[in-house]
C-alpha positions as CSV (number, residue, x, y, z in Angstrom):
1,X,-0.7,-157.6,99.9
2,X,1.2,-159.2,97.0
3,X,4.4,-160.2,96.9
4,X,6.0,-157.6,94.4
5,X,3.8,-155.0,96.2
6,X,5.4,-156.5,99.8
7,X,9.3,-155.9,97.9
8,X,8.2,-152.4,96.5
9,X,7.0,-151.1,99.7
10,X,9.9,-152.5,102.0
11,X,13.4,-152.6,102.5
12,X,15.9,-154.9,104.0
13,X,16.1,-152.7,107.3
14,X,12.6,-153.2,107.7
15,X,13.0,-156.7,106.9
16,X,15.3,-156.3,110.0
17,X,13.4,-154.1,112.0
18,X,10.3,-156.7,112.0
19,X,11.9,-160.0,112.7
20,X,14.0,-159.0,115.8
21,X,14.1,-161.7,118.0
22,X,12.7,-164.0,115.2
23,X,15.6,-166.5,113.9
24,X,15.4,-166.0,109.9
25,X,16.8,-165.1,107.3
26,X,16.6,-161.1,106.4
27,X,18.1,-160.3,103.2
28,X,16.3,-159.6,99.5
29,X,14.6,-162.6,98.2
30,X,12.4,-162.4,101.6
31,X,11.3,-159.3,101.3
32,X,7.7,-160.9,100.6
33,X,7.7,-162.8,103.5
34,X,7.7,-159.2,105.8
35,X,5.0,-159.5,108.9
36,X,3.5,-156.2,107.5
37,X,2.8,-157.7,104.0
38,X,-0.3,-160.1,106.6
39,X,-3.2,-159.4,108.3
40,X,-2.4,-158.9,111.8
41,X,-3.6,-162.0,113.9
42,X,-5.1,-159.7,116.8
43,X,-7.1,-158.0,114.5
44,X,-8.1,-161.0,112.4
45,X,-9.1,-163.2,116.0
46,X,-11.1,-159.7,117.1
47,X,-13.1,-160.2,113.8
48,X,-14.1,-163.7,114.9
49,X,-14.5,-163.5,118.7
50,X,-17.8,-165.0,118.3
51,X,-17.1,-167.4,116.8
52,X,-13.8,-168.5,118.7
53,X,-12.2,-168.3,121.8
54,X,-8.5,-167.7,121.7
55,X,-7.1,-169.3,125.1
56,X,-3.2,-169.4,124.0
57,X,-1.0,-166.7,122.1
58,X,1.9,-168.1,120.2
59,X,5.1,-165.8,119.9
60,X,7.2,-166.6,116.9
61,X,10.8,-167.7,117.4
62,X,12.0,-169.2,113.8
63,X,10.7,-168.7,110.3
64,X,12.3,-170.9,107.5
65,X,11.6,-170.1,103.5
66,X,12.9,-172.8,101.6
């Protein structure tokens, strides 16, 4: 989605609520950064399974926005 639809549709508790266990920053002007505002991976790897074969899963520890 876009990044003023992202900070219309979410709030800084959800901002919260997403990134536990993710070191980040969660306040405002991050809003648009919110893993809901994405395609999820899963879904996006299911898409391409014949065309790929996914034999690691990374988990995301730190997100920095400069």
């Amino acid at each position: 989605m876009s990044r003023t639809e992202a900070k219309r549709r979410f709030t800084i508790d959800d901002q919260v609520r997403a990134t536990q266990g993710v070191e980040c920053r969660k306040d405002a002007t991050v809003i648009d950064e919110i893993p809901m505002a994405y395609k999820d991976i899963d879904a996006v790897m299911a898409a391409q399974r014949d065309l790929v074969e996914v034999v690691h899963t990374l988990k995301q520890v730190v997100c920095v926005k400069g």
